[in-house]
N, C-alpha and C positions, 0 to 999 in steps of 0.2 A: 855078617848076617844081621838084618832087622829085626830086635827083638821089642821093636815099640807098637804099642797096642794099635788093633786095627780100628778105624774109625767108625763106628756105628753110623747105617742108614737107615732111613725108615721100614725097610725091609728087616730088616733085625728088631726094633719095637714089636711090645704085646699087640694081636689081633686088635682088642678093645682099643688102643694109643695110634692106629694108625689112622691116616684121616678121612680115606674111602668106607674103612669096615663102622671106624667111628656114625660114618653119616649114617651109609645102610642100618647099622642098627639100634643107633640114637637117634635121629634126624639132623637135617643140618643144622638149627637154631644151636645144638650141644658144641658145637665147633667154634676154636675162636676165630678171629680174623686169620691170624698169621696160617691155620689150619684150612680153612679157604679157600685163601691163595693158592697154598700147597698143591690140590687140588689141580688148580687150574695149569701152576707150575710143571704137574708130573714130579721133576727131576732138579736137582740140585747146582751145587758143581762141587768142584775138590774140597773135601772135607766139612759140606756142609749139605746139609738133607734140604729140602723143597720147603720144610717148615723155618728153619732156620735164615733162609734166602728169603722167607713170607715177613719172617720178624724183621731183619736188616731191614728191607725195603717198606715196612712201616714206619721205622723208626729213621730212615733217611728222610722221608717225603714228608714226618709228622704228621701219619694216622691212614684210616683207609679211601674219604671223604680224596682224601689232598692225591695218594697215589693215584686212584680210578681219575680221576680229573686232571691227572699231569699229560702235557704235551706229548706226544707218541714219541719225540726225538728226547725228549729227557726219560722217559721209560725206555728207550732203546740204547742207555748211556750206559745203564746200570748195568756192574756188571754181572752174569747170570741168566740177563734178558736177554736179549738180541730180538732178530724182529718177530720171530714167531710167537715167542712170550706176550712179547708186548701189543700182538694180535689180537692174541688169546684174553688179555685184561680188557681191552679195547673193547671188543666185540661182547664180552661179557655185562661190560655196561651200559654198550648200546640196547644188549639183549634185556634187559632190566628197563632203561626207558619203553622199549615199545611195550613190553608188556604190562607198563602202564597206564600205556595211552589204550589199550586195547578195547575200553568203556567207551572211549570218544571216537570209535571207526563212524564213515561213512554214512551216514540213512538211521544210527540208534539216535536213541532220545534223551533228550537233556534230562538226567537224571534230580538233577540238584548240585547247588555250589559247591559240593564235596569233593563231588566227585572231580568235577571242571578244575577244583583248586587242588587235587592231589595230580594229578595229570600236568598241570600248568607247573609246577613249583618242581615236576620231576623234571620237563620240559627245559624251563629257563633256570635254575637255582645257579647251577656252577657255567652259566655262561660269563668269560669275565668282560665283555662289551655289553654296552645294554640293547635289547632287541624289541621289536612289539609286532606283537603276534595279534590276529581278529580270527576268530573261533563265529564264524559265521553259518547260523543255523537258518531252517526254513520255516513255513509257516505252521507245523508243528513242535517247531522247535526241537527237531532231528538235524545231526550231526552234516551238513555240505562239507567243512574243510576247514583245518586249522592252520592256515599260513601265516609265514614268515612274513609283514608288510616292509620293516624298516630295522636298519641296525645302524647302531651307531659307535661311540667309542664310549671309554668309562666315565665322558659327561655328560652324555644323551646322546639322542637319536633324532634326525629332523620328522618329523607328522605330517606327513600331507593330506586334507582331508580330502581334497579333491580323489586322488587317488584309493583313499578306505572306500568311497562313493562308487569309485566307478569299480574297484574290486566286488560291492557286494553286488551291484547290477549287473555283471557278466555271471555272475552267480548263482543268483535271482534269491539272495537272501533278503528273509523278512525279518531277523534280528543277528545279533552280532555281541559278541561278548569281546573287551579287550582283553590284555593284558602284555604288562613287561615288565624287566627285571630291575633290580637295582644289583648293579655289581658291587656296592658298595656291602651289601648284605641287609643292608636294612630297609624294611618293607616300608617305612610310613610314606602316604602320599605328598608329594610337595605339591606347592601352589601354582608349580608349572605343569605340574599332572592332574591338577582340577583343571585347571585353565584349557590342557588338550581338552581334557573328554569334555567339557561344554561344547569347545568349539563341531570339534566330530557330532554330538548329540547334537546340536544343533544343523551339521548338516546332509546327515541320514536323514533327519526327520522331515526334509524337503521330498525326500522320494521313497519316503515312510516307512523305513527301516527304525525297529528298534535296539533302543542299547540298553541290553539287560544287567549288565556289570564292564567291571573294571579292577582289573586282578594287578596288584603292585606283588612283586616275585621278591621274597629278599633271603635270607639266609634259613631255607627250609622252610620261611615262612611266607604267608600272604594275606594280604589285606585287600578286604573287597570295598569297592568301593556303597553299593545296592547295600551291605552290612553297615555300614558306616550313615547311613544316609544322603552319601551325596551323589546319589544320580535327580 
C-alpha cells in the first residue's frame, strides 16, 4: 500500500490562490507571470500544477520577454508543452501585438509620435534580424499601410530608395514615416542610418512625398529621428 502523500493540484488551493478566481476577482495585473501562464497552460504534468510548469519555463528561458519570443521548435522541446501549448503562447503574443497596432488600422489618423512609437517598438523590438518597415500615410496623414519594405540579417538590411518611391506611388502616399530595428538592442542612430534617411528624403521629395520621422527600434526603446533633429 502507498501510504505517501498525495500531490496537491491546483484544484485543491484556496478559491482566492487559484489563478482563474485570482484574475476574476483581483484583476489580472494581481497575477504573477508564472500565474499567467498557468492560465494559458490549463494543465500541468506528473506532479507538477500549470503554475509550477509556468515557473520552470521562466526560469529555463530566463524570464517572460525571452519565453514569448522563443522559436515555436524550442517551446515545443519543453517538456509539458507540446504543440498545442506552445500554440496557445504563440498566438497569445501575437494577439498582444495586434492589439497594439489597432490605433494604426487603415484610413485613422496619425495621432502623434506616441502612438506610432508604441506600435513600432511592439512591432520590431524582438525581431532578432533587422527589418524596415514605411508607415506610409495620405494627404491627411491617415493610416494607407504599414509594410514590410526590407530585411536583412543582424548587420543590416540593403535600402532601396528606388523601391520606398515606387512603393509610396502605387499607394498614392503623401507622406511616410520609417522605421527599423536594431537587433543589437540599442536604439542610437548610426551614420549609416542618417546617411539612408537623407538619401530616401531626398528621393520622395522628387515626387513630393513627405518624410515625417524615422523610428530606430532598439530594446523596448526608440529613437526618433524629427525628436532628435535630424530630419
Amino acid at each position: 500500500m502507498n501510504n505517501s502523500p498525495r500531490q496537491l493540484t491546483i484544484r485543491d488551493w484556496p478559491n482566492d490562490e487559484r489563478p482563474r478566481e485570482k484574475l476574476l476577482h483581483h484583476g489580472a495585473q494581481r497575477l504573477s507571470d508564472a500565474e499567467l501562464l498557468a492560465i494559458f497552460l490549463r494543465t500541468g504534468t506528473a506532479g507538477r500544477s500549470a503554475v509550477d510548469l509556468g515557473r520552470e519555463l521562466l526560469q529555463t528561458f530566463g524570464g517572460l520577454r525571452e519565453l514569448l519570443t522563443a522559436e515555436p521548435g524550442e517551446l515545443r522541446k519543453q517538456r509539458g508543452l507540446g504543440d498545442a501549448k506552445a500554440c496557445q503562447l504563440i498566438a497569445a503574443v501575437e494577439l498582444g501585438r495586434r492589439f497594439l497596432g489597432q490605433g494604426l488600422r487603415r484610413g485613422s489618423p496619425f495621432a502623434g509620435p506616441n502612438e506610432v512609437r508604441t506600435y513600432l517598438v511592439a512591432r520590431l523590438r524582438d525581431i532578432p534580424y533587422e527589418v524596415f518597415v514605411c508607415l506610409f500615410l495620405d494627404t491627411r496623414h491617415r493610416v494607407i499601410e504599414c509594410e514590410e519594405m526590407f530585411r536583412g540579417t543582424l548587420d543590416g538590411a540593403s535600402v532601396h530608395p528606388r523601391e520606398v518611391v515606387r512603393a509610396a506611388l502605387a499607394k498614392n502616399a503623401a507622406a511616410v514615416i520609417f522605421a527599423h530595428n536594431h537587433p543589437s538592442g540599442v536604439p542610437e542612430p548610426s551614420a549609416a542610418d542618417r546617411s539612408l534617411t537623407e538619401r530616401l528624403k531626398s528621393a520622395l521629395a522628387l515626387v513630393e512625398v513627405r518624410v515625417l520621422d524615422h523610428f530606430v527600434i532598439g530594446d523596448g526603446h526608440a529613437v526618433s529621428f524629427a525628436e532628435r533633429g535630424l530630419l
